[in-house]
C-alpha positions as CSV (number, residue, x, y, z in Angstrom):
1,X,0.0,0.0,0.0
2,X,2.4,2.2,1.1
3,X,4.9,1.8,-2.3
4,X,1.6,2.1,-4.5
5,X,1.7,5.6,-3.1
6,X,4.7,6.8,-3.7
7,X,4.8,7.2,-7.5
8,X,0.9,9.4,-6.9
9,X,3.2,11.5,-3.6
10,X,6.3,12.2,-5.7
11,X,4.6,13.5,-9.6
12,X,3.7,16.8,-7.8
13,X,7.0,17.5,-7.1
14,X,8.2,16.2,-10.4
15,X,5.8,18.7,-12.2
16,X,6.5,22.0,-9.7
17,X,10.1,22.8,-11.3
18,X,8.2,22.6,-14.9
19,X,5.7,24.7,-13.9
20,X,7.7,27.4,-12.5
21,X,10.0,27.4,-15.9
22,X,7.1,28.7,-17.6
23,X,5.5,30.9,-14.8
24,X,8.5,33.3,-14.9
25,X,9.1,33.8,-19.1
26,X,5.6,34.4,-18.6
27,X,6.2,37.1,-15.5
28,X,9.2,38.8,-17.5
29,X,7.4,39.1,-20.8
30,X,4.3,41.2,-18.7
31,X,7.2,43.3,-16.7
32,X,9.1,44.0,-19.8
33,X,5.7,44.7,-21.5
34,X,4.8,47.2,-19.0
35,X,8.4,48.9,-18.8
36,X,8.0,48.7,-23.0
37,X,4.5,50.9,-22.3
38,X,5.7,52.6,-19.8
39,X,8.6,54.5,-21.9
40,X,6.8,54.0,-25.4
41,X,3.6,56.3,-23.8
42,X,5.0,59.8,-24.1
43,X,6.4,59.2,-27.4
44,X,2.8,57.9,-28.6
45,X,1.5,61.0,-26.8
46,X,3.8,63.6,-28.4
47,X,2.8,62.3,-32.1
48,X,-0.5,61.8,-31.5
49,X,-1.2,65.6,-30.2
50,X,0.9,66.8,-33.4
51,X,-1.7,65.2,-35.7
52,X,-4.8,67.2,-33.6
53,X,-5.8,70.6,-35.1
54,X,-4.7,73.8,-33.4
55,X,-7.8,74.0,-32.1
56,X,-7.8,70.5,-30.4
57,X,-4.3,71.1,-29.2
58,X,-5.2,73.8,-27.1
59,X,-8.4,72.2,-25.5
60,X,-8.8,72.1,-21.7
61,X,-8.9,69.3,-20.6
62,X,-6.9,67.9,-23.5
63,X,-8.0,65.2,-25.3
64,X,-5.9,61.7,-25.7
65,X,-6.6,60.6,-29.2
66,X,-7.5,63.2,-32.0
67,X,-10.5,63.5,-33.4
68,X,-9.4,63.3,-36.5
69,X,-6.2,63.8,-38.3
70,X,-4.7,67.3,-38.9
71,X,-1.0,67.8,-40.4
72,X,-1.9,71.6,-40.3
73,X,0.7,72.1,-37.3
74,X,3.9,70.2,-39.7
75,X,2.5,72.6,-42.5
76,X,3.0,75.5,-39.7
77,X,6.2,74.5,-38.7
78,X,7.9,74.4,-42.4
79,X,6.0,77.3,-43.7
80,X,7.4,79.3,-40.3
81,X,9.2,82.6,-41.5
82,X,12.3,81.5,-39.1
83,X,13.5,79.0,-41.2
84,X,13.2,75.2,-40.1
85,X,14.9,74.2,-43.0
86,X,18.0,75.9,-42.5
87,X,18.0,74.8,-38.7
88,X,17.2,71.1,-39.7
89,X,20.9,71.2,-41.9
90,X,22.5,73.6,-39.4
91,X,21.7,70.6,-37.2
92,X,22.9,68.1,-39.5
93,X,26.0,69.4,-40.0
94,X,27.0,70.2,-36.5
95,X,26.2,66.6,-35.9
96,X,27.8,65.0,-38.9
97,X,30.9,66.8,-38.2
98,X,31.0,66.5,-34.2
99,X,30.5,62.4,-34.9
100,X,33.7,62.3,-37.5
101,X,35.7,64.6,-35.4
102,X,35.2,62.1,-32.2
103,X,35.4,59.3,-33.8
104,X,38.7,59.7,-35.5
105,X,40.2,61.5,-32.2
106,X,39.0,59.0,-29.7
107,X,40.2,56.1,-31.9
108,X,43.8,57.7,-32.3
109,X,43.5,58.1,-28.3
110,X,41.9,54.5,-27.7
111,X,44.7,52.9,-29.8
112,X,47.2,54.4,-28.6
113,X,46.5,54.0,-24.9
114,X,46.2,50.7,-25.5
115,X,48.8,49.7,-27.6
116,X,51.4,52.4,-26.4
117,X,51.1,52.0,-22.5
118,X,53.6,54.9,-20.8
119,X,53.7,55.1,-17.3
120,X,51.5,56.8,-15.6
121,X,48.9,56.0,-18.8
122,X,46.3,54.7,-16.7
123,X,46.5,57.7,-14.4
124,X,46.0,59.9,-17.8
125,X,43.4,57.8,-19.1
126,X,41.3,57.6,-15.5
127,X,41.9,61.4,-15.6
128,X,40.7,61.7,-18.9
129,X,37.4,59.7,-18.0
130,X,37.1,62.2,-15.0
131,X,35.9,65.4,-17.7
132,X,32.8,63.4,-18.1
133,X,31.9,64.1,-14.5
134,X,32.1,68.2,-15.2
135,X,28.9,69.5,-16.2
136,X,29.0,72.1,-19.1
137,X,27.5,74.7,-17.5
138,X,30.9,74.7,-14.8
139,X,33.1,75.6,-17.4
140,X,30.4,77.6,-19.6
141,X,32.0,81.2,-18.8
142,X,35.6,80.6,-19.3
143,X,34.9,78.1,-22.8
144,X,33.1,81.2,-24.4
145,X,35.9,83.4,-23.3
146,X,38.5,81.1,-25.1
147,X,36.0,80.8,-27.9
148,X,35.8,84.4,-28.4
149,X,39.7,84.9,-28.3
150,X,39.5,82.5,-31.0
151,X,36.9,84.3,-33.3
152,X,34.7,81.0,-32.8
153,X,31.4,82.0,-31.1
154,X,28.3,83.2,-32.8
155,X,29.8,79.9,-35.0
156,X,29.0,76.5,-36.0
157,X,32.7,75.2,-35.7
158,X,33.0,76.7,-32.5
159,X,29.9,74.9,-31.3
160,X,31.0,71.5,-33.3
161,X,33.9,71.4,-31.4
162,X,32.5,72.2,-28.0
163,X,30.1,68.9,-28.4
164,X,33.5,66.8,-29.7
165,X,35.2,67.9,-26.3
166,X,32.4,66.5,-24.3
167,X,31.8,63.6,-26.2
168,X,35.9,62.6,-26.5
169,X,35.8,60.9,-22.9
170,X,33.4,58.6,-23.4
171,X,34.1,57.6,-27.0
172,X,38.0,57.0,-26.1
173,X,36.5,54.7,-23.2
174,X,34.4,52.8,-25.5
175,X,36.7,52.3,-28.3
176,X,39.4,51.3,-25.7
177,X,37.3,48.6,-24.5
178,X,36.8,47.4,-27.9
179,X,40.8,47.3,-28.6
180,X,40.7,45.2,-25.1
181,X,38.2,42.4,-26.3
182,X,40.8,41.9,-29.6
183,X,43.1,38.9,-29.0
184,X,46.6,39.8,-28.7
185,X,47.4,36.9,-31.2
186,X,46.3,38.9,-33.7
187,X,48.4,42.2,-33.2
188,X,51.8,38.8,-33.2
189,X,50.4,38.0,-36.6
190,X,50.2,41.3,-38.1
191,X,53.8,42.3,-36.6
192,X,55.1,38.8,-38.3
193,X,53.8,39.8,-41.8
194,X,55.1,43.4,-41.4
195,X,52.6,45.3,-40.4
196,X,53.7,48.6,-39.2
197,X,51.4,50.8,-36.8
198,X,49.1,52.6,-39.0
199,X,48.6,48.9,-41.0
200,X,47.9,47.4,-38.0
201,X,45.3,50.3,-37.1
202,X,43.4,49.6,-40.1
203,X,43.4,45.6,-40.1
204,X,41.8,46.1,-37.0
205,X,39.0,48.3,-37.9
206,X,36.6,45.9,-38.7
207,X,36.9,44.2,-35.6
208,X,36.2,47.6,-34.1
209,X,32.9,48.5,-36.3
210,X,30.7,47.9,-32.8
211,X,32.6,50.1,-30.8
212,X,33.3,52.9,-33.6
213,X,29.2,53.0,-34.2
214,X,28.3,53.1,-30.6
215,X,30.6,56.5,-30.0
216,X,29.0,57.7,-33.3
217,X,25.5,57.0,-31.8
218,X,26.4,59.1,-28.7
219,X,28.1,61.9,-30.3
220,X,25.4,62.1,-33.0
221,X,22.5,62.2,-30.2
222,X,24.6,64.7,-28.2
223,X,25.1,66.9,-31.2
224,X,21.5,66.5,-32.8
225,X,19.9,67.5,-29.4
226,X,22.1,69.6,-28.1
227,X,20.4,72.8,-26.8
228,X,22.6,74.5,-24.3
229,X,25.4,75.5,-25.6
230,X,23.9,76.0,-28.9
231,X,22.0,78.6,-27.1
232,X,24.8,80.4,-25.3
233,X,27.3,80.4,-28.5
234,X,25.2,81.3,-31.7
235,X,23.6,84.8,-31.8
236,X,22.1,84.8,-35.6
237,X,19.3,83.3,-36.3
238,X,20.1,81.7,-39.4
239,X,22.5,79.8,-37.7
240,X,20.2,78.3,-35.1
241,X,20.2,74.2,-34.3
242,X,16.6,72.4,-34.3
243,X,16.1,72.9,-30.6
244,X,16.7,76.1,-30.6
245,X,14.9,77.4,-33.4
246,X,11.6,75.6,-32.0
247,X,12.0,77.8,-28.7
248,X,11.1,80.8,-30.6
249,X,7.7,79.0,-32.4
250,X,6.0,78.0,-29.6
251,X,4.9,80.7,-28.0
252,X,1.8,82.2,-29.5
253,X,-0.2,86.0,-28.4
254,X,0.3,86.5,-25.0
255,X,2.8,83.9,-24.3
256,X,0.7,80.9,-24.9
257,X,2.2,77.5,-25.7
258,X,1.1,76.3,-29.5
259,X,1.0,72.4,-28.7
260,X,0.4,71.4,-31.8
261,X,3.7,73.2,-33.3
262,X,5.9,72.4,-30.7
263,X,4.5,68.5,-30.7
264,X,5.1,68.6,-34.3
265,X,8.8,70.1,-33.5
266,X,9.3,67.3,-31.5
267,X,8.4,64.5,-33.5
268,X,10.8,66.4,-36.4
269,X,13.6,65.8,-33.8
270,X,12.9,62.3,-33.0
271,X,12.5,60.8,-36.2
272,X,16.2,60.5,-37.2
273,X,17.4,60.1,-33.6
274,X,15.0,56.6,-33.5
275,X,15.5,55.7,-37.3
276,X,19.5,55.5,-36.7
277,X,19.3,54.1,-33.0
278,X,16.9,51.0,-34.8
279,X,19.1,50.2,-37.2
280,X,22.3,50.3,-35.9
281,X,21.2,49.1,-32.0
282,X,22.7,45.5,-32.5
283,X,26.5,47.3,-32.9
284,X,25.1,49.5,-30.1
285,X,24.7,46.7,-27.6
286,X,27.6,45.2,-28.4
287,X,29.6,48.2,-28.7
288,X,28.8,49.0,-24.7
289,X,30.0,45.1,-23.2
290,X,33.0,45.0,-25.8
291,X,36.0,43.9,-23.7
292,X,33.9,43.1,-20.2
293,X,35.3,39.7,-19.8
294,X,38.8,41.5,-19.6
């Protein structure tokens, strides 16, 4: 009686560890779900108010989904006097130029802290990483009084290559990680066939394509949305960035805020930030956990 029993005692502990494997995919997937909503709502939001009417963007209370489907505030925003246009490629080229400019610098740096090793390098380097903890607006006043000795405000260079000097820390630390997770048997065969230092370099880029597209993403998205010191160093309108140049269409008579226009401006920013992030976010994943294991 008592081993008839057993096989009837023992199948619900047989069946519990089975059971729990697929109770907790189950509990991620609704976590990551609602983390997913969570962060996907006020994008959803912001492009769903720029396709109400004027009108309905300006409703109190507001309403959540339009009632129907206006493009009347992106027709605003590019017929605007100010000139979107000429902001949109201001922008462009302020953050085409600040991602080549970082790139190649913090690859010369990466490689050669790497490869060249002085001493005291690693105290260099870890100061080096240090400048990521200084805010701009610390060193705001005496930049734009370099900057001005230099002819270079009121400027796009001078704003290009305030972003690069912000965005050089980082990248160098990225890249460098990516020169870690290559095997040193490698940099053996390359010296055995001749390869001098600048041959070596550019064997290697491929290997480095993860790390060299994650610093561009960073230094693009800086660049693109960079608001600050645009504001502080350009003076003529036609030389405006994106974000700054929607600052001075959003206010309406009386200081009121046009919704619609400025949702609209928003969106216009977004796009090619999200477009670029989708298709490159593979390199950008593995471009941020290149060289861990060392």
């Amino acid at each position: 009686m008592t081993a008839a029993a057993l096989p009837a005692t023992a199948a619900p502990a047989a069946r519990a560890p089975g059971r729990r494997r697929r109770v907790g995919p189950l509990v991620w997937g609704v976590v990551a779900t609602m983390v997913a909503l969570l962060f996907a709502s006020p994008l959803v939001a912001v492009l769903l108010g720029s396709l109400k009417s004027p009108a309905e963007a300006a409703q109190v209370p507001p309403t959540y989904v339009p009632r129907s489907v206006s493009l009347q505030s992106y027709a605003t925003l590019w017929a605007s006097s100010v000139g979107v246009g000429q902001s949109i490629l201001n922008s462009l080229v302020v953050a085409l130029a600040t991602v080549v400019l970082t790139v190649v610098l913090a690859l010369l740096a990466a490689y050669g802290f790497h490869r060249f090793p002085f001493p005291g390098s690693s105290v260099v380097f870890i100061v080096l990483l240090a400048a990521i903890m200084v805010p701009f607006q610390v060193l705001v006043t005496p930049m734009y009084v370099v900057l001005d000795a230099l002819h270079l405000t009121n400027s796009l260079v001078g704003l290009i290559l305030v972003v690069t000097t912000f965005q050089l820390p980082f990248a160098t630390f990225v890249i460098r990680n990516s020169f870690a997770a290559i095997p040193a048997e490698l940099y053996e065969a390359a010296a055995v066939d001749g390869a001098g230092m600048w041959s070596t370099l550019r064997m290697m880029l491929p290997l480095l394509r993860a790390g060299l597209i994650t610093a561009a993403l960073f230094a693009f998205f800086a660049a693109w949305n960079e608001f600050f010191a645009a504001l502080i160093l350009l003076a003529d309108q036609d030389k405006f960035t994106l974000p700054v140049i929607l600052t001075t269409l959003v206010s309406g008579a009386r200081g009121a805020v046009d919704w619609g226009l400025l949702q609209s401006g928003v969106v216009v920013t977004i796009v090619p930030c999200l477009v670029i992030f989708l298709v490159l976010q593979k390199y950008y994943v593995s471009g941020l956990v290149a060289g861990s294991g060392k």
